[in-house]
C-alpha positions as a Markdown table, in Angstrom:
| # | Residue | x | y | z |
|---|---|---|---|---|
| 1 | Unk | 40.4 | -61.0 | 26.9 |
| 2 | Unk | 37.9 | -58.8 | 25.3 |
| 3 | Unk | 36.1 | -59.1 | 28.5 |
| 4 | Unk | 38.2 | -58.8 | 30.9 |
| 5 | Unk | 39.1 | -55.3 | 29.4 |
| 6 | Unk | 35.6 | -54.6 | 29.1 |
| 7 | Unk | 35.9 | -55.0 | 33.5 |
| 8 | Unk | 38.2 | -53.2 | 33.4 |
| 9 | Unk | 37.0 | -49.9 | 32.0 |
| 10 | Unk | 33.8 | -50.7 | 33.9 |
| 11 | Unk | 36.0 | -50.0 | 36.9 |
| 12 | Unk | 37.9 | -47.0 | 35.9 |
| 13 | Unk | 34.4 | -45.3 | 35.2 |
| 14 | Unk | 33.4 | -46.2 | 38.8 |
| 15 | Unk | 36.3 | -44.9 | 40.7 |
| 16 | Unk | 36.3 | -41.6 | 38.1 |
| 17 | Unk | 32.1 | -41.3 | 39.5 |
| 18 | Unk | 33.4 | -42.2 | 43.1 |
| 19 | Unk | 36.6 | -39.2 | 42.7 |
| 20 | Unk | 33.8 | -36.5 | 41.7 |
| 21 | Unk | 33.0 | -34.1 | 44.3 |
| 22 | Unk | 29.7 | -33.9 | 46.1 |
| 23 | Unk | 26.9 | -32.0 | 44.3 |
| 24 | Unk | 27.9 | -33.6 | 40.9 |
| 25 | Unk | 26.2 | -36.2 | 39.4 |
| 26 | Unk | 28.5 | -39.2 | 38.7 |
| 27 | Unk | 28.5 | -39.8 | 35.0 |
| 28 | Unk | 26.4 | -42.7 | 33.3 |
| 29 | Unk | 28.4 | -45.9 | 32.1 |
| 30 | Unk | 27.1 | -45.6 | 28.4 |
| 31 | Unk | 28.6 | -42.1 | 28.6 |
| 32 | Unk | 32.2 | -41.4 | 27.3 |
| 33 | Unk | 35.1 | -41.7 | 30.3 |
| 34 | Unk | 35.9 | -38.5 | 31.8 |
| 35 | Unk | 39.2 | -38.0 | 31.7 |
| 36 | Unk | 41.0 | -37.1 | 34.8 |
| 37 | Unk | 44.2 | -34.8 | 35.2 |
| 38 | Unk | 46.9 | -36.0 | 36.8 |
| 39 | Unk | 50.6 | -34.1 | 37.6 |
| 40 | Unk | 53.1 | -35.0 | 35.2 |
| 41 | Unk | 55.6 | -37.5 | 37.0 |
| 42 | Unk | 53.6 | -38.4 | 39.6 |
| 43 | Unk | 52.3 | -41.9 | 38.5 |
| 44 | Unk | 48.9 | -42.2 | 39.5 |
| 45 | Unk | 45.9 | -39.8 | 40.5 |
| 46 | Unk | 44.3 | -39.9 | 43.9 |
| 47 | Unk | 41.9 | -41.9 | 42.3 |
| 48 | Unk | 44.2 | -44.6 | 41.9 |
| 49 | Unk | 44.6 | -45.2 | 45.3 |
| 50 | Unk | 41.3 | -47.2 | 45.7 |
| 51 | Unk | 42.2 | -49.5 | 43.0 |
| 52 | Unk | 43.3 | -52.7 | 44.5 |
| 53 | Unk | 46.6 | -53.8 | 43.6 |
| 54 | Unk | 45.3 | -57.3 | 42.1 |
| 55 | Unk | 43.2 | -54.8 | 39.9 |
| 56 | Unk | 45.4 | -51.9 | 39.1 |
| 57 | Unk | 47.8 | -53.9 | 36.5 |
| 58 | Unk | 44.8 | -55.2 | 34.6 |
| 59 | Unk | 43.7 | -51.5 | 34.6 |
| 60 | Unk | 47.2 | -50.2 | 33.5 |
| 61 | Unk | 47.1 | -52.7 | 30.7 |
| 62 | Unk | 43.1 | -51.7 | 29.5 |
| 63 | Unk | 42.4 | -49.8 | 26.4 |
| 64 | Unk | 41.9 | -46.3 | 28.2 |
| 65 | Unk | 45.5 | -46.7 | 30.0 |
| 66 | Unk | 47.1 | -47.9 | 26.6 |
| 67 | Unk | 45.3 | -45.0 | 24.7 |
| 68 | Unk | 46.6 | -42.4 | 26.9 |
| 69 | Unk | 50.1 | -43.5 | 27.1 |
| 70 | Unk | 50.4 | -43.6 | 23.5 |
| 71 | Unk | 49.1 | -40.0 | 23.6 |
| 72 | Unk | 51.8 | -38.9 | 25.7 |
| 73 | Unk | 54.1 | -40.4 | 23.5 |
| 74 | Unk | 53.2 | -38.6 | 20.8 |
| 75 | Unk | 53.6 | -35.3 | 22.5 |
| 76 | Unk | 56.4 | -36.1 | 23.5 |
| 77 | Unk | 57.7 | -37.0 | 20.1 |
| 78 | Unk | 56.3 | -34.6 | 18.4 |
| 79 | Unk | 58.5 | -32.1 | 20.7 |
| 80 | Unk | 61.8 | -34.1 | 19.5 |
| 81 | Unk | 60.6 | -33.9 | 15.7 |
| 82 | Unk | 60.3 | -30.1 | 15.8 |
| 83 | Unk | 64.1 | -30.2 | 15.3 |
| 84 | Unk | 65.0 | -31.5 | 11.7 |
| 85 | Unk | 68.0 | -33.8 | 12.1 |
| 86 | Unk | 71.1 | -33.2 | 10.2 |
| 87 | Unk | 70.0 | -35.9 | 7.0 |
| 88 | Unk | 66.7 | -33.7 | 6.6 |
| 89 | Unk | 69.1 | -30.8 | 6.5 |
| 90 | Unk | 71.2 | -32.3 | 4.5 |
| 91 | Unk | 68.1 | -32.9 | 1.8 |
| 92 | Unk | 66.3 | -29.7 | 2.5 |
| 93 | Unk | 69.6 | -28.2 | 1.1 |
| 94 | Unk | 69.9 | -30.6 | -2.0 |
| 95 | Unk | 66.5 | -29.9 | -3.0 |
| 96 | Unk | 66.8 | -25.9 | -2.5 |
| 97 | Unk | 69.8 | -26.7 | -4.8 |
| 98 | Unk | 68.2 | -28.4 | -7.6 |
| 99 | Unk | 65.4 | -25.6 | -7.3 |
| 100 | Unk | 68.4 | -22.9 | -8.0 |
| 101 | Unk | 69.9 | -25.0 | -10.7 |
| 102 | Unk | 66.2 | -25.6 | -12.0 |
| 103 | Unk | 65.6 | -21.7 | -11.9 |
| 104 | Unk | 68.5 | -21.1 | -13.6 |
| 105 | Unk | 67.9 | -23.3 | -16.3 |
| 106 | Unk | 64.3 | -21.8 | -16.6 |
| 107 | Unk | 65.9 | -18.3 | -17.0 |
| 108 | Unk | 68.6 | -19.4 | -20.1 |
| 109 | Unk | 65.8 | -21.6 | -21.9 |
| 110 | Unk | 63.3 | -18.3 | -22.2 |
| 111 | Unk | 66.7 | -16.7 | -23.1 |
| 112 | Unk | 68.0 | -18.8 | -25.8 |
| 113 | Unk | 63.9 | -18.8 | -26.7 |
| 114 | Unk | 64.3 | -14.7 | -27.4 |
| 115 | Unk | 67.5 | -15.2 | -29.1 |
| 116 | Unk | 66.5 | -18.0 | -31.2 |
| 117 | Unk | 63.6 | -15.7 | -32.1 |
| 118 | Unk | 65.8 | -12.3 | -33.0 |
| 119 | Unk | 67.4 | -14.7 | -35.4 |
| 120 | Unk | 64.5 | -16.2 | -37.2 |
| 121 | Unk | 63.1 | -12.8 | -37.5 |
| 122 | Unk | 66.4 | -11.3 | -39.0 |
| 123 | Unk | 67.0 | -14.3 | -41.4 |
| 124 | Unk | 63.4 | -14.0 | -42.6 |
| 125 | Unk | 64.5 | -10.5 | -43.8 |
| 126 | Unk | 67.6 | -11.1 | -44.9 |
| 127 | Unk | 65.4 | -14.3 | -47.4 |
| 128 | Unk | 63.4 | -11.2 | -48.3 |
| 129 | Unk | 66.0 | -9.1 | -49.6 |
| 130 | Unk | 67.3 | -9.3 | -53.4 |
| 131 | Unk | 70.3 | -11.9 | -54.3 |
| 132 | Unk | 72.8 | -9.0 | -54.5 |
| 133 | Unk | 72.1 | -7.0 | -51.7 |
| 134 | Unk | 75.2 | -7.5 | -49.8 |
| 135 | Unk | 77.2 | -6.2 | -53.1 |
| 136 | Unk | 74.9 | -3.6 | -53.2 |
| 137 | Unk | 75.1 | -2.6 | -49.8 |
| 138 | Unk | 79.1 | -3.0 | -49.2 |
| 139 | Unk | 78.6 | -0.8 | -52.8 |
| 140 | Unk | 77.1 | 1.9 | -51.6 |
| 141 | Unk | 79.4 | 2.2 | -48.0 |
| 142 | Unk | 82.4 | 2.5 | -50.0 |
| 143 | Unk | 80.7 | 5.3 | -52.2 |
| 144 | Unk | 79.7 | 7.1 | -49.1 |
| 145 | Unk | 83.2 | 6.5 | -47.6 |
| 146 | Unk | 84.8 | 8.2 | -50.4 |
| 147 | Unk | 82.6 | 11.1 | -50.5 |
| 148 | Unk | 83.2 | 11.9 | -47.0 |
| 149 | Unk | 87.1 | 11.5 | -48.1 |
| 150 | Unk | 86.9 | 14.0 | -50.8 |
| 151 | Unk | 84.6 | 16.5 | -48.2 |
| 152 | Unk | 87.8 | 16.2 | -46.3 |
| 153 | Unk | 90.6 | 17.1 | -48.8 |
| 154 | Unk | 88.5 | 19.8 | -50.1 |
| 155 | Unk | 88.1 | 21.3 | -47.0 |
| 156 | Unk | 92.0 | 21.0 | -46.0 |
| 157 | Unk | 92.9 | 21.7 | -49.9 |
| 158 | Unk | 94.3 | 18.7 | -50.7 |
| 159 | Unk | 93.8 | 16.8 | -54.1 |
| 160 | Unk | 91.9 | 13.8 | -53.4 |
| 161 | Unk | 93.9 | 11.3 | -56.3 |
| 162 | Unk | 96.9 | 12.0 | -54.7 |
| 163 | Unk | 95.6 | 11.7 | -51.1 |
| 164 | Unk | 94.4 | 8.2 | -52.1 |
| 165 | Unk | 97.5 | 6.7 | -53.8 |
| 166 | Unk | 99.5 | 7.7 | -50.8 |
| 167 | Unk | 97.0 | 4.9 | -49.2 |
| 168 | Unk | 97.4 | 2.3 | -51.6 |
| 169 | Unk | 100.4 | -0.3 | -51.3 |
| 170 | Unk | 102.9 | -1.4 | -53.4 |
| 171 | Unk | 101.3 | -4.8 | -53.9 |
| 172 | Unk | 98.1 | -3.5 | -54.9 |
| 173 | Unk | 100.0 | -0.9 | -57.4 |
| 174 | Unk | 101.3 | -3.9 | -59.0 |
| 175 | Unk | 98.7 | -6.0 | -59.4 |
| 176 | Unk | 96.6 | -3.1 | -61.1 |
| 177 | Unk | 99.6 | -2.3 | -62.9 |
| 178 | Unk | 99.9 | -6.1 | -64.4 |
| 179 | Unk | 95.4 | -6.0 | -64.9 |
| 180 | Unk | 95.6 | -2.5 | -67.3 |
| 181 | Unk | 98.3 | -4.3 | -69.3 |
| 182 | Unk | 96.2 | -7.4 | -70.1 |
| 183 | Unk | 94.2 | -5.6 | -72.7 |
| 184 | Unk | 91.3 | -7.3 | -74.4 |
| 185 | Unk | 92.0 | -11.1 | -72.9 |
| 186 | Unk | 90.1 | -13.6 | -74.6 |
| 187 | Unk | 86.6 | -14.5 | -72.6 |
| 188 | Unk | 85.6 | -17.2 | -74.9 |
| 189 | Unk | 82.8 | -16.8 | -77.3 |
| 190 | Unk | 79.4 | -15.2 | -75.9 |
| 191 | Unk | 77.3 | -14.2 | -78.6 |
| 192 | Unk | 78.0 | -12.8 | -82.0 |
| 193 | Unk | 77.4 | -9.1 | -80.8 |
| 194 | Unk | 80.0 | -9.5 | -78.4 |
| 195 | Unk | 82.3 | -11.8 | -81.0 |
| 196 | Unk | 81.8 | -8.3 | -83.4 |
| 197 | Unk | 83.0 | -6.2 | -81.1 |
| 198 | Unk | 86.1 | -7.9 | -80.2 |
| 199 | Unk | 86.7 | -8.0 | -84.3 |
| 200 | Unk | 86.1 | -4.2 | -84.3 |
| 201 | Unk | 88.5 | -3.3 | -81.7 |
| 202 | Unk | 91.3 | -5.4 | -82.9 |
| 203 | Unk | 91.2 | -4.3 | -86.7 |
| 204 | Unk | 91.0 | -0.9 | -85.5 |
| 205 | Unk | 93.9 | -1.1 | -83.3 |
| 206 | Unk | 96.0 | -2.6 | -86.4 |
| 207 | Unk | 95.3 | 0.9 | -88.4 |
| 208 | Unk | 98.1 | 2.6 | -88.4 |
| 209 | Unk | 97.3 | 6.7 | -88.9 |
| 210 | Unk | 98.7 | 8.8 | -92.0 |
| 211 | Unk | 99.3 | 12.0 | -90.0 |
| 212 | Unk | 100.6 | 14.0 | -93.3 |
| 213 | Unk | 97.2 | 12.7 | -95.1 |
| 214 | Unk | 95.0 | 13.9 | -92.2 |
| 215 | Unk | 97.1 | 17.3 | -92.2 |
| 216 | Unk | 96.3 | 17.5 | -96.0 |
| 217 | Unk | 92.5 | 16.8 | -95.6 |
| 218 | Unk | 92.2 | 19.3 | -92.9 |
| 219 | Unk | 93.4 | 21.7 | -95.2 |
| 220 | Unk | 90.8 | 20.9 | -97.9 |
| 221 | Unk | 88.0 | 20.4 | -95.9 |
| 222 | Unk | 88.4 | 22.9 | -92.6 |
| 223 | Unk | 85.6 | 22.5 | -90.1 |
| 224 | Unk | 83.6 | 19.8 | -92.5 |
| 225 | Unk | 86.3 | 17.4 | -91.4 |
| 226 | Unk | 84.6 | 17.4 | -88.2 |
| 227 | Unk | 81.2 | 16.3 | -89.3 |
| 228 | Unk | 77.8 | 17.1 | -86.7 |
| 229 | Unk | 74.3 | 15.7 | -86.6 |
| 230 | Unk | 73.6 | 18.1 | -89.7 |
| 231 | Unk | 76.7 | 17.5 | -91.9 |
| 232 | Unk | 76.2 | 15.3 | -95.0 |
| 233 | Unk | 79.3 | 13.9 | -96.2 |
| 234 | Unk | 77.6 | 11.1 | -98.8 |
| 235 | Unk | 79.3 | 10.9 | -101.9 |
| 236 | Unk | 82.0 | 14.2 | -101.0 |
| 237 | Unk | 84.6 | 11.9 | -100.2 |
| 238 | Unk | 87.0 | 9.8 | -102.6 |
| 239 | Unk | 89.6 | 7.7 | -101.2 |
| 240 | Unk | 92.5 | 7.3 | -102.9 |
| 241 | Unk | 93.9 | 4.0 | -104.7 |
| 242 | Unk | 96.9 | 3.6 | -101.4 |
| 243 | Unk | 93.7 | 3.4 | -99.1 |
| 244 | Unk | 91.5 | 1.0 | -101.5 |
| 245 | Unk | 94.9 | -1.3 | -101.9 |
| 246 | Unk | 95.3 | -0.9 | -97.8 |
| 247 | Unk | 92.0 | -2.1 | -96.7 |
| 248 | Unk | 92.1 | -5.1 | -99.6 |
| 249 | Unk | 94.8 | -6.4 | -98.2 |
| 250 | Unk | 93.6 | -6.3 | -94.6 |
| 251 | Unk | 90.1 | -8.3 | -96.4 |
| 252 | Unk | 92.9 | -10.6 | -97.7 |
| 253 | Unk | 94.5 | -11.4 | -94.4 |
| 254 | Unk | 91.0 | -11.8 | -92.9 |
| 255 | Unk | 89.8 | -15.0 | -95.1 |
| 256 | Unk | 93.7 | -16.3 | -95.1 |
| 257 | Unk | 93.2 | -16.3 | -90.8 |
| 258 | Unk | 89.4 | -17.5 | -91.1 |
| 259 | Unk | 90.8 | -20.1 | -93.3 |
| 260 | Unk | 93.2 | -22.1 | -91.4 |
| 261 | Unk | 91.2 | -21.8 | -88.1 |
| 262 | Unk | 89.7 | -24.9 | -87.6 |
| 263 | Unk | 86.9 | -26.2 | -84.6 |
| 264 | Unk | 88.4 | -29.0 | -82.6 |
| 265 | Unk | 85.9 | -31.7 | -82.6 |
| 266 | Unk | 86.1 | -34.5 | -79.6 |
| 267 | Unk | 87.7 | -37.7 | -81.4 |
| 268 | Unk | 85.2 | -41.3 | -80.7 |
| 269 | Unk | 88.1 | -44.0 | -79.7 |
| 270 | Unk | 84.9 | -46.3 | -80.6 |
| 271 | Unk | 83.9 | -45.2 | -83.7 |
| 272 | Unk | 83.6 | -47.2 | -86.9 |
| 273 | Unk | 86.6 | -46.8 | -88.8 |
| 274 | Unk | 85.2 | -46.6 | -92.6 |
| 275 | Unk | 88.2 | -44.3 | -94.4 |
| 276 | Unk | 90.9 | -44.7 | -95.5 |
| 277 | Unk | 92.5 | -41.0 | -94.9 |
| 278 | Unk | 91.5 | -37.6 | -93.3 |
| 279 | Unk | 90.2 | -36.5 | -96.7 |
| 280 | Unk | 88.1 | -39.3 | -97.1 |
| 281 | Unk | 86.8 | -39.5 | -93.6 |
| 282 | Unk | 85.5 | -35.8 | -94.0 |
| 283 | Unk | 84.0 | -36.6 | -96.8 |
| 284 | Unk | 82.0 | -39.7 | -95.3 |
| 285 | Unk | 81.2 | -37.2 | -92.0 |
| 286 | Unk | 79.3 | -34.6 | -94.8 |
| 287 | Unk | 77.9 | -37.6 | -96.5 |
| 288 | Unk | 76.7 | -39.1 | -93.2 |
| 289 | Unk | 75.2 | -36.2 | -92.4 |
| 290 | Unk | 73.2 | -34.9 | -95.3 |
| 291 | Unk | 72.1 | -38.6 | -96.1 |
| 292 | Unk | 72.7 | -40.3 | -93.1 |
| 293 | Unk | 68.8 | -41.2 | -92.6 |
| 294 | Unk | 68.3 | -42.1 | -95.8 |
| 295 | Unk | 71.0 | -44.7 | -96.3 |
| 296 | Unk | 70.8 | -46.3 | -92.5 |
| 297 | Unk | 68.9 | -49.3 | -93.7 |
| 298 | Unk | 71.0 | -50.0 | -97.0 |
| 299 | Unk | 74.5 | -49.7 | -94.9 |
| 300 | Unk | 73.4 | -52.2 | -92.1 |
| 301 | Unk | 72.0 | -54.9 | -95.1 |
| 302 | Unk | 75.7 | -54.4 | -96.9 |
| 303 | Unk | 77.4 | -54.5 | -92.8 |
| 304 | Unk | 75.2 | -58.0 | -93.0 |
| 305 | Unk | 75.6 | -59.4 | -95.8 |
| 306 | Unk | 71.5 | -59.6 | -96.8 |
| 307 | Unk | 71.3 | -57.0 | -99.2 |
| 308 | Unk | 69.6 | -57.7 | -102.6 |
């Protein structure tokens, strides 16, 4: 088959050199076919009548033939692909679709990226700030809040104190109302400054003033009742025995209250039992603990029976 074909283009190249007009030279066989141009539609060239028809099918069928026809083919197709068909619109679409959706999805991720920023940046200042700086702060705009109030009943003459209860509701008048009254509630113990204090200002609440005694020493003494930084009262003033017997007394009630107030002490549900009455088990408690250490080994020998 191979040769036959081979014939073939032989003979193609022979009637192309026998087509050419006079003065040419007809091309060499070695050389490369020449290829001849032919009306569209008409079939054949006038080359092609020379071919015999025993030959012309073997020459439709040779490699040249088949080569050209597959060229036109693919012009011609090529001319049909130029127009998408609807699937490749159909895709073209989808994928301009995802490259919105993509798009947008690039623009909220930078956003969210300079958001996420602003916020690490303000929470690193708000680490850097003192503990108590929101009190502080909310401190301070109520301070500058009420100084711009009393700029403004000053400058329409009004008295500020009454400007500001008209403000405040009944509930809140209560409540401050029932806070004044609670005077000196008990915190618990602190410290022993604190504990002192709290002494102080109830004993000196207790006093009840001698008005005609203070009208008398007034009297007597004039403007040295009053003393200053350079008054020296040591050793001018007696009191009198009704003062002496006063503050005695309160001494007396003092020790009488320290007295009967006792520490509650958490009670041990295990706990050896080894008394035989309150008395006696405060006594062992002391006992325990003053000597505790020492007599450890002697109680567990006696607990055992082994002692000697």
């Amino acid at each position: 088959r191979c040769l036959e074909h081979s014939r073939n283009f032989t003979i193609a190249l022979q009637v192309a050199a026998l087509s050419e007009p006079e003065g040419k030279e007809a091309p060499l066989l070695s050389a490369a076919p020449r290829r001849t141009t032919r009306p569209r539609g008409s079939g054949a060239g006038p080359a092609a009548a020379l071919i015999p028809p025993a030959r012309r099918g073997a020459l439709e069928d040779s490699p040249w033939e088949t080569w050209r026809g597959r060229k036109r083919k693919g012009s011609s197709g090529s001319e049909d692909e130029a127009q998408p068909s609807a699937a490749e619109v159909a895709a073209a679409q989808k994928r301009e679709e995802r490259l919105r959706k993509f798009r947008e999805l690039h623009l909220k991720r930078n956003e969210a990226r300079k958001l996420n920023h602003q916020e690490v940046v303000e929470e690193d200042k708000r680490l850097k700030l003192p503990p108590n700086w929101e009190a502080k702060k909310a401190r301070l705009e109520w301070e500058l809040k009420v100084e711009e109030k009393k700029k403004e009943c000053a400058a329409r003459g009004e008295d500020y104190e009454r400007v500001k209860l008209l403000e405040i509701s009944a509930e809140d008048a209560e409540r401050w109302e029932r806070k004044k009254k609670r005077k000196n509630p008990d915190l618990g113990f602190s410290d022993y400054a604190a504990a002192q204090l709290r002494q102080y200002q109830r004993l000196t609440r207790q006093i009840k003033p001698d008005l005609e005694q203070y009208e008398k020493l007034k009297e007597q003494y004039g403007e040295a009742l009053y003393p200053t930084s350079d008054s020296l009262l040591h050793g001018t003033h007696v009191p009198d025995k009704e003062g002496i017997d006063r503050m005695v007394a309160d001494l007396e009630k003092q020790i009488e209250k320290r007295e009967k107030y006792s520490r509650r002490r958490p009670y041990n549900d295990d706990a050896d039992i080894d008394y035989i009455n309150e008395r006696n088990a405060k006594f062992n408690k002391k006992a325990e603990r003053f000597y505790g250490k020492y007599t450890a080994e002697i109680k567990q020998n006696l607990e055992r029976g082994t002692a000697v």
